[in-house]
C-alpha positions in Angstrom: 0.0 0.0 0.0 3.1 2.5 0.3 4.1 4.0 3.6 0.4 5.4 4.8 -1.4 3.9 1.5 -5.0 2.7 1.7 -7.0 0.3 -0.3 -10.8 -0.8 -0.1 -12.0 -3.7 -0.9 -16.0 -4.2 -1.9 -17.7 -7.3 -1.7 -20.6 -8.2 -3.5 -21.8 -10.8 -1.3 -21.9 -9.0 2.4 -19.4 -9.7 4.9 -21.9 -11.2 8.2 -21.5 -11.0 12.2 -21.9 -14.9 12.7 -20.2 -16.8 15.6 -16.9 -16.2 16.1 -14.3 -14.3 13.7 -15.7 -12.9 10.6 -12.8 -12.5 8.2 -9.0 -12.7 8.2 -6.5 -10.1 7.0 -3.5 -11.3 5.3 -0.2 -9.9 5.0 3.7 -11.0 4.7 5.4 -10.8 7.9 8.0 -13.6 8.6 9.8 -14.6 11.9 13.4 -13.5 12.8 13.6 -17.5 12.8 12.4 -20.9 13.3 12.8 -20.5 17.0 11.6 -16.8 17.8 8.4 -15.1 18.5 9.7 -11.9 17.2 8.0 -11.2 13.6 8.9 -8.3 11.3 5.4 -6.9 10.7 3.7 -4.0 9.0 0.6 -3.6 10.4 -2.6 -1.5 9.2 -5.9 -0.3 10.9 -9.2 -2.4 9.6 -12.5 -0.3 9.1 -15.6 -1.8 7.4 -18.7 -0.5 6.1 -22.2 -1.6 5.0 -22.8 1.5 2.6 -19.1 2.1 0.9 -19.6 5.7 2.8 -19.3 5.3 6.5 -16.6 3.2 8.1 -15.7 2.3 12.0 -12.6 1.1 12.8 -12.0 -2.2 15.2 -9.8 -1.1 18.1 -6.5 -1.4 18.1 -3.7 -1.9 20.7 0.4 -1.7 21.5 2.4 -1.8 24.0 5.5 -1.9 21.6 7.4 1.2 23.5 10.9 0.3 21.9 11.2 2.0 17.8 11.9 -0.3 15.1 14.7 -0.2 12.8 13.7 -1.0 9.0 13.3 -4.9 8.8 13.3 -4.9 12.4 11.3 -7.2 14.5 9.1 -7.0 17.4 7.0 -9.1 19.8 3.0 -9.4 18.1 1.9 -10.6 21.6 2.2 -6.8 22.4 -0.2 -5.8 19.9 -4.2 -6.4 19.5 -6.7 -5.8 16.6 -4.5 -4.3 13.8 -3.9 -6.3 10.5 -0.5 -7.6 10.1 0.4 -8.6 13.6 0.7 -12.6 12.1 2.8 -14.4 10.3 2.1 -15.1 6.4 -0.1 -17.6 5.7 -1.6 -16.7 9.3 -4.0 -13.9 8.5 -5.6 -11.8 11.6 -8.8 -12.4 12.5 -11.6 -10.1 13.0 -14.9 -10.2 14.4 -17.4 -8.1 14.0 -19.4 -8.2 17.4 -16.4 -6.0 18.7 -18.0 -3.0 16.8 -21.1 -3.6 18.7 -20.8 -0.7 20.8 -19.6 2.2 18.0 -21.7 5.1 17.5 -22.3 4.4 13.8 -22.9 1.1 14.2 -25.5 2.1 17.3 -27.4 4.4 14.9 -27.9 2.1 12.0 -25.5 3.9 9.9 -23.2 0.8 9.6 -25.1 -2.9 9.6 -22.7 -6.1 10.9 -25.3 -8.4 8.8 -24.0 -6.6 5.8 -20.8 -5.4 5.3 -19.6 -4.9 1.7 -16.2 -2.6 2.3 -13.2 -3.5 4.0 -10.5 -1.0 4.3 -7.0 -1.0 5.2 -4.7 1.6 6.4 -1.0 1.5 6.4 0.8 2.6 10.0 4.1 4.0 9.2 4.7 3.0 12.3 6.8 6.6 13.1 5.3 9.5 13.9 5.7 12.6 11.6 6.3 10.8 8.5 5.5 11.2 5.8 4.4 14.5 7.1 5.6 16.5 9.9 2.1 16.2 12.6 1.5 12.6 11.4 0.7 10.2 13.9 -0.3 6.7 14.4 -2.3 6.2 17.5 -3.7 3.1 18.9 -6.9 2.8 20.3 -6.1 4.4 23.7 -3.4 7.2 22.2 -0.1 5.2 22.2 1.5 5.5 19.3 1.9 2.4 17.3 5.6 1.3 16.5 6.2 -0.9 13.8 9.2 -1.3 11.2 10.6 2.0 10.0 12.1 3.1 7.8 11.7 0.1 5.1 12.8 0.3 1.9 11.7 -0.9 -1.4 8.2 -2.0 -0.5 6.8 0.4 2.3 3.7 -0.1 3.9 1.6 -2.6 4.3 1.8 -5.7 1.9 -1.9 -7.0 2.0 -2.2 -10.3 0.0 -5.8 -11.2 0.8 -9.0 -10.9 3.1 -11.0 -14.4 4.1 -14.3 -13.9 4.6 -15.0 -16.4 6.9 -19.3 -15.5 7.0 -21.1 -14.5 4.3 -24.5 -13.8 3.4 -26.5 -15.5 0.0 -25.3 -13.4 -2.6 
């Protein structure tokens, strides 16, 4: 997606809130190695919507406090509900019951039983870039740290949602 890139993805057949996890965001982190927990990651917010207009964001956490070198690797046990925190081949899941309590979803503006847009959104993982003010908050104002400053392919590498419930198309 490029260092603080987007994409959104519309499905024709809506995304449901069945029983457990709802879909699964895949992306290319690896593992220092065979034997470590640590995974290089490049992680991005998820936001859905039901109307292509209005999105809400699932939560996200980190209590990552050390910075990152490019390529560098951290701990994904230390963060919660951002896309990217897995391994590849692992995707992260979400479910949608967690948006229960949003305003929009409240209101009616976004419906769980039908959501047709998923969005990504790339954290630099470093505050003012690429513009001086930038920042990359979790859900509770920490900033998030992730990789920085990668080379070659910044951002976030998404290489496929799973939509794990689905409504008739």
């Amino acid at each position: 997606l490029g260092n603080a890139g987007r994409i959104t993805m519309t499905f024709d057949a809506p995304i449901t809130d069945g029983a457990g996890d709802d879909f699964a965001v895949f992306e290319n982190g690896f593992l220092q190695n065979s034997t470590s927990q640590l995974l290089f990651t490049e992680l991005g917010y998820v936001e859905v919507s039901s109307n292509g207009t209005d999105f809400v964001r699932f939560d996200s956490a980190s209590q990552q406090t050390a910075a990152v070198g490019a390529f560098g690797f951290q701990d994904p046990r230390l963060l919660g509900g951002l896309a990217g925190k897995d391994p590849a081949g692992f995707g992260t899941p979400f479910d949608l019951t967690a948006l229960t309590n949003e305003a929009a979803v409240r209101n009616g503006t976004v419906d769980l039983a039908a959501i047709t847009h998923v969005r990504i959104v790339d954290v630099v993982g470093a505050a003012d870039y690429p513009t001086v003010g930038d920042t990359y908050p979790d859900s509770f104002g920490r900033e998030i740290i992730d990789a920085h400053k990668t080379v070659g392919s910044g951002g976030f590498d998404l290489t496929g949602v799973a939509v794990l419930h689905q409504a008739a198309a």
